[in-house]
N, C-alpha and C positions, 0 to 999 in steps of 0.2 A: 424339110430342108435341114442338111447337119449344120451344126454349129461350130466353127472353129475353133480349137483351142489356144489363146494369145499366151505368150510369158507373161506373168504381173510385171516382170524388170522392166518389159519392153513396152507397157498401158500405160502413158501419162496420167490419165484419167483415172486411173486404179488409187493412183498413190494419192492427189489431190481427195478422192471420197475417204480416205483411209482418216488422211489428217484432221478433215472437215467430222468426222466420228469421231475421233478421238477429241475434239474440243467441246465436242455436242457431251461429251459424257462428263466430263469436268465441268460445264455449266451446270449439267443436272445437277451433281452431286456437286457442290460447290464446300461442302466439308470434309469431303475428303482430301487428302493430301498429294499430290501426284509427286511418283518417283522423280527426283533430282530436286523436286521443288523444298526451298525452307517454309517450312508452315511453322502454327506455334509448340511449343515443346514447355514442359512442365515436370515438374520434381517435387516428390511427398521425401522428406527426409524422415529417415526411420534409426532411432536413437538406441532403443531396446527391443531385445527381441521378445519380452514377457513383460504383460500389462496385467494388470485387477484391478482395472476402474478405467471410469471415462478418466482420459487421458488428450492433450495438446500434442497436436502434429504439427511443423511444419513447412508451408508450400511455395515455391515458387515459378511464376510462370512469364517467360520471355516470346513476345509478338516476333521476334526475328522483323522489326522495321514497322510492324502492322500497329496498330492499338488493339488490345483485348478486349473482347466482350466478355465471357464467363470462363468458367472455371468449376467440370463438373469432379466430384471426389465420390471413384465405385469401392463397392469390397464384395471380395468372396469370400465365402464362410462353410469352412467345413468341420461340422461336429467332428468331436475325439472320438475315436472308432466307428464312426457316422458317413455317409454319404455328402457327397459335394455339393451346396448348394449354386445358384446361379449368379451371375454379377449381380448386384444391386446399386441403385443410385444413393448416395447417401444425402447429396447436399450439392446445391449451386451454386456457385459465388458467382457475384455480379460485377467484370470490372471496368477499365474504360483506358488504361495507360499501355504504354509499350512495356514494360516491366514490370511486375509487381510480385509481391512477398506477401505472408501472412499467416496465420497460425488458423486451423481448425477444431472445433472438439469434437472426439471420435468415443460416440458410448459402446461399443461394441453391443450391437444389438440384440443381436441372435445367442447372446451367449456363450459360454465358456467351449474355446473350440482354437479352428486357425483360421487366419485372415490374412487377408491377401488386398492391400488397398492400390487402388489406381488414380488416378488426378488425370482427366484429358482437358486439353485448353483449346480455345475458339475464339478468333480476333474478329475482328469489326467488316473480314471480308466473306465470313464464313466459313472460312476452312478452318478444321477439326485438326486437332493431333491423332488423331485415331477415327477410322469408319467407323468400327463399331466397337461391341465388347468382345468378340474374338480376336481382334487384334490387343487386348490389353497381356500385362505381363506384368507390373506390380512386385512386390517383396515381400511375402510369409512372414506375420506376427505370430506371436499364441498369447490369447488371451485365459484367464483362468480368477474367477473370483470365488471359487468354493476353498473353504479351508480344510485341509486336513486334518487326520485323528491319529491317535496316538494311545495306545496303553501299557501297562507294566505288570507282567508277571510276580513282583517282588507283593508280599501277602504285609499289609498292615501291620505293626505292633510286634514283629521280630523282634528279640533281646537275642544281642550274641556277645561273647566275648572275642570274635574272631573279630581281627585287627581292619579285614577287606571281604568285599561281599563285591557278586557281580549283581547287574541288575536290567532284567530282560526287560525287552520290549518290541511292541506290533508297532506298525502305523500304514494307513492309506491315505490315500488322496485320488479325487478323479483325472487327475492330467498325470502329471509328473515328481512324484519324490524327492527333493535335492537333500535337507539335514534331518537329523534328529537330536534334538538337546536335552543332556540332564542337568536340571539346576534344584538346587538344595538351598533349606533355611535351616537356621541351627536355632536354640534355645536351652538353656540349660535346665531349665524344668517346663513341666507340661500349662504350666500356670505364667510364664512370662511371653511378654510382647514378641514375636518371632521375629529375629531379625532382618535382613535384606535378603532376595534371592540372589541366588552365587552362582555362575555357570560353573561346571564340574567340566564336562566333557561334552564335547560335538562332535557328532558320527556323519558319516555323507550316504543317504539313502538313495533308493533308485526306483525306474519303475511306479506302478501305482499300487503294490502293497510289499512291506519290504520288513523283514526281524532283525535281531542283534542283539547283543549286549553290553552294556558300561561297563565295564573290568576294573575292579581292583579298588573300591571305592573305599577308604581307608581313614573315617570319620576325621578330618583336620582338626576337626574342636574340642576332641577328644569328650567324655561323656556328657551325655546330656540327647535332647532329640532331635531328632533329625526328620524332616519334610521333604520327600521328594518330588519333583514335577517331571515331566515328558512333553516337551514343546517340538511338534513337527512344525517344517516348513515345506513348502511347493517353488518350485521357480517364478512363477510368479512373484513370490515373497509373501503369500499366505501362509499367515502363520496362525495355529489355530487356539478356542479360546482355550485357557485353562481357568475354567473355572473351579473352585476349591474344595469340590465332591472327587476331582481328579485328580487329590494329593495322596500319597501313601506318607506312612514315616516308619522309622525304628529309632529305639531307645536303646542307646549302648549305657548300659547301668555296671557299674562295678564299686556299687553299694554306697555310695557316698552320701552326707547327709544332704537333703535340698530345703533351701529358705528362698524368701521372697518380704519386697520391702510391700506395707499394703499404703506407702506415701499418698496420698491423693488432694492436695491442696495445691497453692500457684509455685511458679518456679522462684519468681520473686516475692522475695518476705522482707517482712520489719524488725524480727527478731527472734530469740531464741522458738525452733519450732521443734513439733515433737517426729520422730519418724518411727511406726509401727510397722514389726515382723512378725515372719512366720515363719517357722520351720518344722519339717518331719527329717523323718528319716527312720530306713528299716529294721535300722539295729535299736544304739542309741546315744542322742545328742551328748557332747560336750560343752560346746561355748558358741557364743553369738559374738563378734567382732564386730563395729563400726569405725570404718577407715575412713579415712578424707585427705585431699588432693585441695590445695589451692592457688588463686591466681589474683592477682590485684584490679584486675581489668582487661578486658575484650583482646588487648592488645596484646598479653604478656602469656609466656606459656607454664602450665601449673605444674606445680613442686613435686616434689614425692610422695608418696600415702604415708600418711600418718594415722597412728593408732588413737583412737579421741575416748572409747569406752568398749571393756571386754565384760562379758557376762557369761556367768557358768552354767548352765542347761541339762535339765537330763528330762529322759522319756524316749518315746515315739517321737513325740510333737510338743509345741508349744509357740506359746505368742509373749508378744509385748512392747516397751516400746524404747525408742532411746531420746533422750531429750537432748535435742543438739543445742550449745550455747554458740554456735559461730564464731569459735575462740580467733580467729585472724582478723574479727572485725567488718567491714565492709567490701567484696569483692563475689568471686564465683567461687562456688564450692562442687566437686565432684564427691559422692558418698560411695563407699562401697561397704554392704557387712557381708562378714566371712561364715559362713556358716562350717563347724568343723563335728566332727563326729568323737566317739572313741577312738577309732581306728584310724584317725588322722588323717581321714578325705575331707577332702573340702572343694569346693570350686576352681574352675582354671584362673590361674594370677589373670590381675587387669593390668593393661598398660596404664599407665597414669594419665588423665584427662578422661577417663571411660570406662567409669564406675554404673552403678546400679542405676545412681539418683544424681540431678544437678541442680542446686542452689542460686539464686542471686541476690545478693544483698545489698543494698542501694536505698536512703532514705535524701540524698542530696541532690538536688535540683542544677540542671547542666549550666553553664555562660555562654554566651558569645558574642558576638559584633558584624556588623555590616560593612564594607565599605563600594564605594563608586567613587572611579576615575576619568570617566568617559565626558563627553560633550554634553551639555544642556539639555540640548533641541533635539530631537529624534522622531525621524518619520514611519521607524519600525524597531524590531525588540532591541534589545542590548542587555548588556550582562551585569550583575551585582553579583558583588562576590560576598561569602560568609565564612567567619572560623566560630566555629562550637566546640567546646572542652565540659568534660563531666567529669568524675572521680570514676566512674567504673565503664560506661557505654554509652556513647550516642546512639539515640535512634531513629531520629526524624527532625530534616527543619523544617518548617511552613511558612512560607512567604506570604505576607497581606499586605495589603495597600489601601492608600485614603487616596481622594480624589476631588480637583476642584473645575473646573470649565477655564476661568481665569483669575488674574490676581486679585478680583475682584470681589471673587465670589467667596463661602466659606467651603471648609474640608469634609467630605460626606463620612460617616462615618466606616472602620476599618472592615476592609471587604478580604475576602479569601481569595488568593492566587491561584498557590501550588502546592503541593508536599514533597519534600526530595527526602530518598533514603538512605541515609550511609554505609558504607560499609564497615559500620561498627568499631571500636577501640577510644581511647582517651578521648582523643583529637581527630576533629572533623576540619577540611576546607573544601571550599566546592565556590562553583557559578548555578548562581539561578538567573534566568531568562524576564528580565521585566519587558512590556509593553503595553499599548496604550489600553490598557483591561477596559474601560470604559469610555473610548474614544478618547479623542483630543484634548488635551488638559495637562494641567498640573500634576503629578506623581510624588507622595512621602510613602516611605516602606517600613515596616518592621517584622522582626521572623519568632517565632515561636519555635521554641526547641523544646522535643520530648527526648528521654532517656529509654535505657530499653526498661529502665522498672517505672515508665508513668510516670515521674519525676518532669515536671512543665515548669520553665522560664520564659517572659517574655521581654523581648529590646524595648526600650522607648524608640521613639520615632525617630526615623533616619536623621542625621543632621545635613542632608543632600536631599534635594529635589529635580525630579526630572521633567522635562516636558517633553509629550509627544503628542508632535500635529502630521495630521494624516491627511491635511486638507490642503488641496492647491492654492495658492494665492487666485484671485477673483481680479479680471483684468476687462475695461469696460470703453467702449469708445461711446462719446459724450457730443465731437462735434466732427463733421466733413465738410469743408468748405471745397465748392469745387465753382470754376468760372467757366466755362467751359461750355455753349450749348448742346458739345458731343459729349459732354459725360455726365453721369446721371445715377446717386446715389439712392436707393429704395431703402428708409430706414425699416419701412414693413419684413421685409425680406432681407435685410443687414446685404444687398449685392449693390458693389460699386460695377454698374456698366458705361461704357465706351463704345466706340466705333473707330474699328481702326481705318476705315475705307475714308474718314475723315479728317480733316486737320486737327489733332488732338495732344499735338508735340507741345505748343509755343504756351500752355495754359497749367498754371500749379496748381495742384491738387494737395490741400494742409487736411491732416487729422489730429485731435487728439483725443486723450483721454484718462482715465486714472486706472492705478492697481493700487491693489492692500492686502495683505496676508493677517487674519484676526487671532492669530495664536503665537506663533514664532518669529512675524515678522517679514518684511520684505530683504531679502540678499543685493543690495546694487539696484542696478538701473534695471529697466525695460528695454528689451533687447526687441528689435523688430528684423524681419525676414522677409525677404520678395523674392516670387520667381521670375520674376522679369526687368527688378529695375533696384538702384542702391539709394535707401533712403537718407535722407539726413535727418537723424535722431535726436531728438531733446529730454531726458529722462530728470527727475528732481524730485526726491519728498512724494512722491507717488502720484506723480505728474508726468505725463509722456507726452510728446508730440513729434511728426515727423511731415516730411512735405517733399513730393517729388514732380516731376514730368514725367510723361511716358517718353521712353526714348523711341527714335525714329524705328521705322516699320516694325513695332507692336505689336502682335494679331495673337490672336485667340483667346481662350481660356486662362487665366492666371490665380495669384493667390497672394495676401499681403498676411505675413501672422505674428503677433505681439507677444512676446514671451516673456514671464517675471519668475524667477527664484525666491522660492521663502527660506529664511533660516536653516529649518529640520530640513532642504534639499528637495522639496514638492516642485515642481516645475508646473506654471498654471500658461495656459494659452487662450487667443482666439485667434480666427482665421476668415478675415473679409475675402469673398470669394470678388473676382475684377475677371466681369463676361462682357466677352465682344458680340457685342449686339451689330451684325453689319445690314440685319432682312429688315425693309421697311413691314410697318403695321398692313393689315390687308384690310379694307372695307368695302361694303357692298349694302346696296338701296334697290329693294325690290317695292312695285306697285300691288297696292292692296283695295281691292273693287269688291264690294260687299255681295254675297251670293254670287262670285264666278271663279271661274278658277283663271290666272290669267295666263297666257300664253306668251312667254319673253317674244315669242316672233311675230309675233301680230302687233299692228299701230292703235292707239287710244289715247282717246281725245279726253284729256284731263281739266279738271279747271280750279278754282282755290281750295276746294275743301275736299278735294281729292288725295285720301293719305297715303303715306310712305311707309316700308317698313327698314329702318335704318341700322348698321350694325359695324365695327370695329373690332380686330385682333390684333395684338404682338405676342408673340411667343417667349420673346426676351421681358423687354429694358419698360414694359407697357405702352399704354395709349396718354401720351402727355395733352395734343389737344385734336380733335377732329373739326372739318371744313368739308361741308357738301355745297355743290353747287350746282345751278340748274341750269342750263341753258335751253334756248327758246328759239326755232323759225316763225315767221308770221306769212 
């Protein structure tokens, strides 16, 4: 038999199985997203495009109406000149609201490479932002934590007379190239402290191995030596180490003499001290100079160089020493000695303030004083203020305090606060932070000032005291009169219950009770608060009482709450909870016949010594009294 060919347009039946599949497939798949529909949707914000460490992303994800369930975060990872790895799951977040935000941390696992991260989100109905991992699409990081390298062509211990020299160099890295830096330290002989490294010059590299040269380096500090470095970087911002096998230098010498101070005692002294040199030199010495620079204090900036003691020198080399008298007296001393030659080289001038050596001379012990302006009573810190003055530098106050419970008690003895550090010069003023160091109590203060040369003064004790209570006042209900046989006070349970299904208007209900606050004191009255009714309040000497009616139709749950203010601003409460108890208690009497089980449906002939087993509940307000009774046919 043939079969005839129908239009689909013209098969009602066609199009009804068409639609009835297509809802069957959306059942199944209940996370995937169907075309038109809003499902949830989710965003990994991506700040830089080069990482070298775990590193905070972050996410947000919107139910479009739904509540969310999770929140999964993929990545793809493909090595530098590597092959593609596959999505990966990284991490689920668990959530529960129609919107939510949050930050993730992403250690880049697989290592140094590119990443590709994705976030798909999934609400509480199922449905996914994405079927699967070939629909994801995500945004290209690059990760990189190897540091690059770097070296330099230029040979050790060159001496030139030429003014500028270039100075080559390699470097790699495994991902990407961005700079290459040379930085230099200068010293004027091979025996002094090197001073700070300098950037010189910054080159922008490429690629993962890359040459070039520094041009025209042209010694700014004019003779003496010179330390070079080579610091590469990567985009990532790997920068790599320099450790100090990785230094070069060159010595631009144009014969001059070189000395050095061999000082080695404190910065601050007592008095006259001695300061030993040394100098050589190629040819042959002239004279040793000792210059000096002064200032009266921290504050003040130093004078010119003055010439203190010259001595005449000959040889190669030699030593010795200068005995400084500290002719200005008490302050900072900058030193410089000149070492000079025959041929009238000598070292590059100093600016004044930034000599060889630096001196403090200080044998005088700082002052100061305390004050406070503030309130008594405090339930948290508050400020003292302090001025300290010394003849040459502050350098530290120290805050202590004594301490007593109350007036009653004696002062513990002086306990340690704080240290605050100035910033240096004559005159110091400042806030230090007091509070209650050892709970609630009484508060005397005194500060301890050092100098910057050790020089220690101490305040007598404040002529202010402060107190700090931390504690709420304590508020206590004592009696509840209630007339009322629908209302019913559980002091076990502190609950005033009621019935409002009962007549409970026409009957007054009195409390009271006391407050006291045992540090600062009580603020005023006893302040009382209802959720259902306005009481009338008695407050006095820390004595409260209040007394109301329930107003007409009453019902449910409520709450009465007695509030007192102490002094220092503590707020103390209680809260009588007031339950509408409207369900009668339930009870129930079953019979108990020794060796049987009894059957409620069956009849049994009982007689006096036949027992019961008897039993009572309320859920609320309790069982005030129970009544069984038995009734009898004959």
């Amino acid at each position: 038999m043939m079969r005839k060919n129908v239009p689909v347009e013209l098969t009602f039946g066609y199009v009804i199985m068409a639609l009835a599949l297509w809802i069957l497939l959306l059942w199944l798949v209940p996370e995937a997203t169907a075309d038109g529909e809003d499902g949830p949707t989710s965003t990994i914000e991506i700040v830089d495009i080069w990482y070298s460490s775990e590193s905070q992303f972050h996410w947000a994800a919107d139910g479009q109406g739904n509540n969310l369930s999770s929140l999964e975060i993929w990545y793809f990872h493909t090595p530098v000149g590597g092959v593609a790895n596959n999505w990966n799951l990284s991490e689920i977040i668990n959530l529960s609201e129609k919107d939510e935000s949050g930050n993730f941390s992403f250690s880049f696992p697989d290592g140094a490479g590119y990443y590709t991260l994705e976030s798909n989100a999934s609400d509480s109905t199922d449905m996914s932002e994405f079927v699967s991992s070939e629909n994801f699409t995500g945004e290209q990081i690059n990760f990189d934590d190897v540091k690059p390298t770097s070296l330099t062509t230029l040979a050790s211990g060159t001496r030139t007379i030429d003014g500028n020299i270039d100075i080559g160099w390699e470097a790699s890295d495994n991902f990407q190239l961005k700079t290459v830096q040379l930085k230099y330290r200068y010293r004027q002989t091979s025996t002094e402290t090197p001073g700070v490294w300098t950037n010189f010059q910054t080159l922008v590299a490429s690629g993962t191995n890359s040459t070039g040269d520094f041009t025209a380096f042209d010694f700014p500090d004019g003779e003496g030596r010179y330390d070079f470095r080579i610091v590469a970087r990567d985009y990532a911002g790997n920068e790599e180490d320099t450790a100090s096998g990785q230094e070069v230098y060159i010595i631009l010498d144009f014969t001059p003499a070189e000395g050095e101070t061999d000082y080695s005692g404190d910065y601050w002294v007592t008095g006259n001290t001695v300061i030993p040199w040394s100098v050589s030199d190629n040819y042959e010495l002239y004279s040793v100079e000792l210059r000096h620079s002064y200032k009266a204090d921290n504050s003040s900036g130093f004078g010119d160089w003055i010439s203190f003691q010259s001595k005449a020198v000959g040889g190669p080399s030699s030593t010795g020493t200068f005995n400084f008298v500290l002719p200005e007296g008490q302050g900072i001393y900058n030193l410089w000695i000149v070492f000079k030659d025959n041929a009238g080289n000598s070292g590059p001038d100093l600016p004044v303030g930034q000599g060889d050596l630096s001196l403090g001379y200080d044998t005088e012990a700082p002052s100061g004083s305390i004050t406070y302006t503030g309130d008594y009573w405090h339930n948290s810190e508050t400020t003292i203020q302090y001025s300290a003055q010394d003849n040459v530098d502050i350098g530290e106050v120290q805050l202590d305090y004594k301490f007593k419970t109350d007036s009653n008690s004696a002062y513990s003895n002086y306990i340690y606060a704080e240290t605050y550090t100035t910033t240096g010069g004559k005159v110091a003023n400042g806030i230090m932070e007091a509070n209650g160091f050892s709970g609630s109590g009484l508060y005397q203060f005194r500060i301890e000032l050092t100098d910057s040369a050790g020089n220690i003064w101490t305040s007598s004790t404040s002529s202010f005291t402060i107190g700090f209570d931390m504690d709420a006042p304590v508020i206590f209900l004592t009696d509840i009169n209630v007339a009322s046989p629908h209302i019913f006070y559980d002091n076990n349970l502190e609950v005033l219950y009621y019935s409002s299904v009962s007549a409970v208007t026409e009957d007054e209900i009195e409390l009271e009770g006391v407050y006291d606050d045992f540090h600062s004191g009580t603020a005023g009255s006893a302040n009382i608060e209802s959720s259902f009714v306005t009481l009338d309040v008695y407050s006095s000497e820390h004595v409260w009482s209040a007394s109301f009616f329930f107003p007409p139709l009453t019902s449910g749950n409520q709450t009465i709450t007695i509030l007192a203010l102490d002094v220092a601003g503590n707020l103390g409460s209680i809260t009588i909870p007031v339950v509408d108890d409207i369900n009668p208690p339930e009870t129930s009497i079953a019979l108990i016949i020794e060796d049987e089980v009894v059957d409620e449906t069956e009849n049994y002939t009982i007689g006096r010594e036949t027992k019961y087993s008897l039993s009572s509940h309320d859920a609320e307000s309790g069982i005030m009294t129970i009544e069984y009774r038995f009734n009898s046919s004959l």
